[in-house]
N, C-alpha and C positions, 0 to 999 in steps of 0.2 A: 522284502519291504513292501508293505502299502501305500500306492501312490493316492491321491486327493488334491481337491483344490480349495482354494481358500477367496473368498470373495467380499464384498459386502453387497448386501442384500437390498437390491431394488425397494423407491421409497418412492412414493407420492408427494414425497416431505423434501426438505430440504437437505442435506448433508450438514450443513451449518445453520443453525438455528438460532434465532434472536439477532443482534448487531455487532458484531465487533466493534470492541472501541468504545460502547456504553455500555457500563457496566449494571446501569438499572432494566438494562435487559436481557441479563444474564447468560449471552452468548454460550453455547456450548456447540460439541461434535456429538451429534447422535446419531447413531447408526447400531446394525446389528453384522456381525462378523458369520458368515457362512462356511461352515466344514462340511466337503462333502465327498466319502468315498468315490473311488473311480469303477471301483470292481465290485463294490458292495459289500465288501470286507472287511471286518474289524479292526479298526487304528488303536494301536495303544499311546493316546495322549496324556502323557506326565504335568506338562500346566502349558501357560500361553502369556505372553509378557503382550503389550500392545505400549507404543511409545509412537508421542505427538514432538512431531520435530521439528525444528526451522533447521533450514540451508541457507546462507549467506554467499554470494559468488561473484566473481572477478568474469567478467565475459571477454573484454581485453584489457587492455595498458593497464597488465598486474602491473605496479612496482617490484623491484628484486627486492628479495627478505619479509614479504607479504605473505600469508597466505594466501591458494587459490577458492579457498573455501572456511568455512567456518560453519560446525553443527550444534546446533544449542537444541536439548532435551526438553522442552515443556511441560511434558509430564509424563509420568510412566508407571504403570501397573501391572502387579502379575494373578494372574485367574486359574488356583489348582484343580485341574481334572482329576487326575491318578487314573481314568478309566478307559475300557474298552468302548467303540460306538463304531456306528456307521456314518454318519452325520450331527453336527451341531449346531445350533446357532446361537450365540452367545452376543444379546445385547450388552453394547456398551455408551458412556455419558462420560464426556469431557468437558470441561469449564476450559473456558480462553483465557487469557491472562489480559489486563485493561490494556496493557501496553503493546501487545502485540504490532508487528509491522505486518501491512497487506502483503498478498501475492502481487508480485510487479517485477517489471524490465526497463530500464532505459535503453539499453543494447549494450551497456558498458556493464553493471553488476543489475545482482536480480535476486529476490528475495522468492523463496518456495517452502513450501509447509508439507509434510508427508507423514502418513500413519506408516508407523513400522510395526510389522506382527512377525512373533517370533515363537514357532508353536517346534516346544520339545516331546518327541514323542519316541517309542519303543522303547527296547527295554531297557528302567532305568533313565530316561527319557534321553539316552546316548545319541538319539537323531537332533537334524534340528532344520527347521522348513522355515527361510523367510520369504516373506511376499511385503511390497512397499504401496500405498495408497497415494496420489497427491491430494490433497486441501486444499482448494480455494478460498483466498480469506480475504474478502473486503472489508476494511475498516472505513466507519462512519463518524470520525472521530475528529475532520478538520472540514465539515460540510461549509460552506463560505458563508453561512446564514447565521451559525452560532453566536452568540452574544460577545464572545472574547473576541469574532475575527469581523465581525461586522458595525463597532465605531469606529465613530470619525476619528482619525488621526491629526492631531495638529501638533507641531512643534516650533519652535524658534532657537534658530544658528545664528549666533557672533563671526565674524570673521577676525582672525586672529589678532590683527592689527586695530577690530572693534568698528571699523569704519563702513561696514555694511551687516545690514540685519537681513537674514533670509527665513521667511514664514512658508512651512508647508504644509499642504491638507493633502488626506489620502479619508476618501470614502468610505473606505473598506480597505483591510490588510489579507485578505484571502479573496483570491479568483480560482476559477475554474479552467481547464486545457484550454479552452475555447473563449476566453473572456478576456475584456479590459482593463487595466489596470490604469486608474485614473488620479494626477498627480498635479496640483496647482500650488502654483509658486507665485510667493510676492516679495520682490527684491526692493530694499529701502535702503537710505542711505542714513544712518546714525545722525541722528538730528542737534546729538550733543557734539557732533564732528562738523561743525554748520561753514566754515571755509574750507571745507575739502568738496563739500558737495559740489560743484562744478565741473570738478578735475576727475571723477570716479567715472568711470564708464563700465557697461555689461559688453565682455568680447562674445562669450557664448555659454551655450548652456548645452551640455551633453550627459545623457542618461542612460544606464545599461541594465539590466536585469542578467544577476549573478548568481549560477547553483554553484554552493559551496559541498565540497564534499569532503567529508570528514572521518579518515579511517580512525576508527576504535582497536585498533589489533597494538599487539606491542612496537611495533613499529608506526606510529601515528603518524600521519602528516595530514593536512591538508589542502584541496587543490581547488581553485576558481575556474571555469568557465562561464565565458558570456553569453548568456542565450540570448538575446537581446539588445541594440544599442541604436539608441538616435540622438544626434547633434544637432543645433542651429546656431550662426554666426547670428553677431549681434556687432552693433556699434552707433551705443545710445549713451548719451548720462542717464543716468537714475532719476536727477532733477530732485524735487522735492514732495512728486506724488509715487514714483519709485515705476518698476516695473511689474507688471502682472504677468504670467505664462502659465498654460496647461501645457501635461504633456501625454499622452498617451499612449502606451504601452500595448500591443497586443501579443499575447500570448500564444502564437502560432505553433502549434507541437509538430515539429515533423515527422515525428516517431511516426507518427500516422502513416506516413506513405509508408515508410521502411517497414510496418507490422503486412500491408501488402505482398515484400518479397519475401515473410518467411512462409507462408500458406502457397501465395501462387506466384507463376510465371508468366507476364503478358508481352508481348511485344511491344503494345504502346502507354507505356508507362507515364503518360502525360496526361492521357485519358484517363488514368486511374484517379489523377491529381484533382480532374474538375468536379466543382461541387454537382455542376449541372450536368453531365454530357451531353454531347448529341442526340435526337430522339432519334434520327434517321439511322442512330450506330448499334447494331446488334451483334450481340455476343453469347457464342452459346458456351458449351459445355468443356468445349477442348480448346476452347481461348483460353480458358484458366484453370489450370489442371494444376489438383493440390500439389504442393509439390514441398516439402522442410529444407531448402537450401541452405539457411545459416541463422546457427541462434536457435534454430525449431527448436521445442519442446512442449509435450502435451500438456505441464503443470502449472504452464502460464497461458491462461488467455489472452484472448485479441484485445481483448477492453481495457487489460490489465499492464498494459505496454504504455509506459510515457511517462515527463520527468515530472514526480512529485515531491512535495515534501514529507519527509520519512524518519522515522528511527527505526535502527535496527541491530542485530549484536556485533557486526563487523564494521558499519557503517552508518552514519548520518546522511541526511540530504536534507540541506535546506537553501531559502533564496533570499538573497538582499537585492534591493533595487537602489544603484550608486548615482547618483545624481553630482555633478561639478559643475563649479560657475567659475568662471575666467573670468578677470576686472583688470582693469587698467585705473593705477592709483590706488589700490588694494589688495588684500590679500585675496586669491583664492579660496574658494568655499567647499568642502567637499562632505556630505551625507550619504548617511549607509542605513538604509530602513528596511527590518527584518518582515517580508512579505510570506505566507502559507499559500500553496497551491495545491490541488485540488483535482482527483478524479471527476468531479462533479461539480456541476456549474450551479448558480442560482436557481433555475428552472427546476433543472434534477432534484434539488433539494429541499426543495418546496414540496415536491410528492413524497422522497424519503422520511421529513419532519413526520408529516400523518402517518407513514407505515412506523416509523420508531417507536410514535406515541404510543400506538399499538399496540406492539410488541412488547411495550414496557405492561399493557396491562396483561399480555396472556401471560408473562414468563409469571409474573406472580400468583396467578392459577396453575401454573405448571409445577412451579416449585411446592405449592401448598399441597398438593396431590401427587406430587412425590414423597414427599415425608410423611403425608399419612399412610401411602401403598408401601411404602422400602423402607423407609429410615429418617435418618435427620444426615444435613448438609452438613458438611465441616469445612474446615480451613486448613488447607495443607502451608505449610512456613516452607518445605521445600521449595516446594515451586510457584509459590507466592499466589495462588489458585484454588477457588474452589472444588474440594473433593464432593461428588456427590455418590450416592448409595448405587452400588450397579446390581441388576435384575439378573434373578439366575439361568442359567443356560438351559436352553431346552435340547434333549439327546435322546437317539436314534440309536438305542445299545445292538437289535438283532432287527433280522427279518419281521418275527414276530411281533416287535413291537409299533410297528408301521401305524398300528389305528390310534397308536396312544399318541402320534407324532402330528405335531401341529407346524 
């Protein structure tokens, strides 16, 4: 048997091209697949399957009768050889699908994308060599500048009993890891309720910011935790011009520290935490020695750690911010307003706007100079994805042929 390795072939370019998540910029995987003798001997390769994966995963507090995983196929093709060679290299183009979920981690489930290559070969192509690729895939699809997540929110709540009106404003419904979430309230007393208003009082008002998590598996359930939560005592009547209140939410991600212990190990773990440290405090090389102690994994980056909102094939992740008002003389008031978070803060997306716009003009020169070089673009109903036309493989049959080989 002929051994060999299977690679993908260094790029100036990117691995993922265009945007995930906007489809006017036609996201795809381009790269080119590298085969290459170890001994310089001819492989007999029968064909080569390449399949674009997602992995869905439980990291702890599976539920019993859950799965630990979940692998969903995004698309998959197969490229017949039948030939003898030394070396190949066989460009390939994948389209993303609009709904794709990013690569990411909360420390509890974790969403990863991987090329799977799967080359049959010898005789009969009776062998079979796999090698797995990870995918980094940020989607650009809930930037907090969008038009959908950036009006003004206002609403008005009844209390049940009718005798208090609660009006809320939100700025914006999507922030960023690192932003605020800004929420102003004005509590009035039902003016058609005009002898109660004396007797009504505000006890408090307490606010929580909640990721909902939503298994998709045959076994559904779903579970709330509080990332978030602040209170103030109160003990006012509302009167007849009412009460006004801001409230202000920050979004502290802690994950942040935690992506620290999976790379390195420091002794002063406090120091890691300050935004400023010490300038008198130096740290070399064996203060923090890479270290994968728990959770590591090469197919998720550092960046790509922390709680966002998501869909994906095992699982949802989204956030509601719960605001309650406590009344003396009234009913209780309780709102649940569906809030987007966000790898990327306002700042960030302000630079990514101009690269998308971008990118929205080259894909449409890329695309028109691929149909005129290869073919015309189609529409796979499979996997709900753009097929586009793949370039054919360049091959390294003998020794001899070494000058023909580019």
């Amino acid at each position: 048997m002929v051994d060999f390795t299977v690679n993908l072939k260094p790029s100036n370019k990117p691995l993922v091209q265009g945007c995930p998540g906007v489809p006017k910029t036609y996201p795809t995987i381009n790269s080119t697949l590298e085969i290459r003798s170890i001994s310089n001997q001819q492989i007999l390769i029968d064909h080569i399957v390449i399949k674009f994966v997602t992995i869905d995963s439980f990291l702890k507090g599976k539920p019993r009768d859950v799965p630990s995983s979940v692998k969903k196929i995004n698309y998959e093709y197969t490229t017949k050889i039948n030939d003898r060679l030394i070396s190949m290299d066989l460009p390939f183009l994948i389209g993303l699908q609009n709904e794709l979920c990013p690569t990411s981690s909360n420390f509890k489930v974790s969403t990863e994308h991987f090329l799977e290559v799967a080359i049959n070969h010898g005789t009969n192509g009776k062998l079979l060599k796999t090698v797995e690729f990870p995918i980094i895939i940020t989607t650009f699809d809930t930037l907090p500048l969008y038009r959908q997540f950036n009006q003004l929110v206002t609403k008005t709540v009844d209390s049940k009993d009718h005798n208090v009106i609660l009006e809320y404003s939100l700025p914006t419904n999507a922030i960023g890891l690192t932003e605020e979430l800004n929420i102003n309230l004005k509590i009035l007393n039902n003016q058609s309720q005009i002898k109660k208003i004396d007797r009504i009082k505000l006890k408090k008002i307490s606010s929580s910011l909640i990721e909902v998590f939503d298994c998709r598996c045959d076994k559904s359930f779903i579970k709330e935790t509080v990332i978030q939560t602040h209170s103030k005592d109160y003990s006012a009547t509302l009167g007849l011009k009412g009460i006004n209140e801001q409230i202000i939410i920050k979004f502290d991600d802690e994950s942040i520290f935690e992506k620290f212990k999976i790379f390195n190990k420091h002794e002063d773990i406090d120091l890691m935490k300050r935004r400023h440290p010490p300038q008198n405090i130096q740290l070399n090389s064996q203060d923090l020695k890479a270290q994968i102690i728990q959770n590591g994994t090469l197919s998720i980056p550092l960046n790509q750690y922390g709680n966002i909102t998501k869909k994906s094939n095992l699982f949802n992740i989204y956030f509601e911010l719960k605001i309650l008002l406590k009344f003396s003389g009234a009913k209780d008031i309780e709102i649940r307003q569906p809030v987007t978070i966000s790898f990327f803060d306002r700042i960030k997306s302000l630079k990514l706007l101009k690269w998308i716009m971008k990118e929205t003009e080259l894909s449409l020169e890329f695309l028109n100079r691929l149909e005129s070089e290869i073919g015309r673009i189609k529409f796979n109903n499979k996997y709900n994805v753009l097929e586009y036309p793949q370039r054919k493989p360049i091959i390294l049959r003998s020794k001899e042929d070494k000058d023909k080989f580019l």
